[in-house]
N, C-alpha and C positions, 0 to 999 in steps of 0.2 A: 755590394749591391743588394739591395731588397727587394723581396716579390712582391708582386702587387696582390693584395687580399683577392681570394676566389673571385668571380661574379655570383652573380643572385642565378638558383638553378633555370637550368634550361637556356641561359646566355653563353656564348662563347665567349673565352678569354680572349680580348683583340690586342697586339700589341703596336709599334710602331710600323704604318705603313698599310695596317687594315691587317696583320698576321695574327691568324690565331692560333694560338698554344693550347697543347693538351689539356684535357681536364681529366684525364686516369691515364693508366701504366696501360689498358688497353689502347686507347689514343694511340702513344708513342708507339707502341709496337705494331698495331697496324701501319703507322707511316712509316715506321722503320724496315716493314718490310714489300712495303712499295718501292722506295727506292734500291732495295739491296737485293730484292728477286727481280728486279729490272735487269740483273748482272746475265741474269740463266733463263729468265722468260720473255725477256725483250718487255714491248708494251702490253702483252698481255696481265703482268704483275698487276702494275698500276691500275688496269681497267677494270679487274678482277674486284680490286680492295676498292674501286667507287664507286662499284657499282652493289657489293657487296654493306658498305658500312656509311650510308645515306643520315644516318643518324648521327657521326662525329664530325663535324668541322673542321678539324683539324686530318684526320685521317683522309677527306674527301682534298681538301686543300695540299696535303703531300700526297695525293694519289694525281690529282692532275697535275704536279707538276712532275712528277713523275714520268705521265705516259706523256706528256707535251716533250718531253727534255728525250725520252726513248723513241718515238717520232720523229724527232732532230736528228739525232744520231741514226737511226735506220736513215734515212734520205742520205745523210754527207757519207756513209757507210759505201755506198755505191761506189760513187765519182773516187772515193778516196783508198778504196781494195783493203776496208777495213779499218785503217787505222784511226778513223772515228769512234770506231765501238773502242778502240782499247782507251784511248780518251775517255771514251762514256765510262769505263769500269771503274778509272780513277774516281769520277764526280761519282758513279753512286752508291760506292763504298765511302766517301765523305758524308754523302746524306745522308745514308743509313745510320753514319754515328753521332751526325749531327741531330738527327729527329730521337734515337734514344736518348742522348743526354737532355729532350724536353724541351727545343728549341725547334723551329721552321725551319727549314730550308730551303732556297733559292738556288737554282744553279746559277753559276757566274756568265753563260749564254743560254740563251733558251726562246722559241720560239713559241708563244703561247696563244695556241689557237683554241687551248679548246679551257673556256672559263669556267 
């Protein structure tokens, strides 16, 4: 599989679906660690890194899905005496490796309220 050549500066890389992908090693690791300090900070994580890095696309793009998907889980957390969050810890240890390896990531449910 081939990459698609950079964009012209200042554009974000879009891929299928309207997903943008990083454009530096900072990119990825602010979105990698939206969803992976989502494990130990809840939605604070994510609010932190989108409200902090207004400037990356991508890192704003895995920060809300981030605090939408920690949102979810806080709520079913209730009704369920927990075991939503251990759920949660599964999905965002996948997203955290999935955002370093330089890909988006979507949880598999998520309630996305906040665009």
């Amino acid at each position: 599989m081939t990459t698609p050549p950079p964009p012209p500066e200042g554009m974000p890389a879009q891929g299928a679906g309207g997903l943008v992908y990083p454009q530096s090693d900072d990119d990825k690791t602010m979105g990698m660690i939206a969803h992976g300090a989502s494990i130990f900070a809840g939605f604070l994580a994510p609010l932190i890194i989108m409200l902090a890095k207004k400037d990356s696309a991508f890192a704003q793009q895995e920060a809300k899905e981030a605090l939408n998907f920690s949102i979810l889980i806080l709520i079913l957390s209730i009704p369920t005496c927990g075991l939503a969050a251990l759920v949660g810890i599964i999905f965002y240890i996948m997203g955290a490796i999935k955002v370093n390896g330089g890909e988006p990531y979507r949880y598999p449910f998520n309630w996305r309220i906040i665009k």
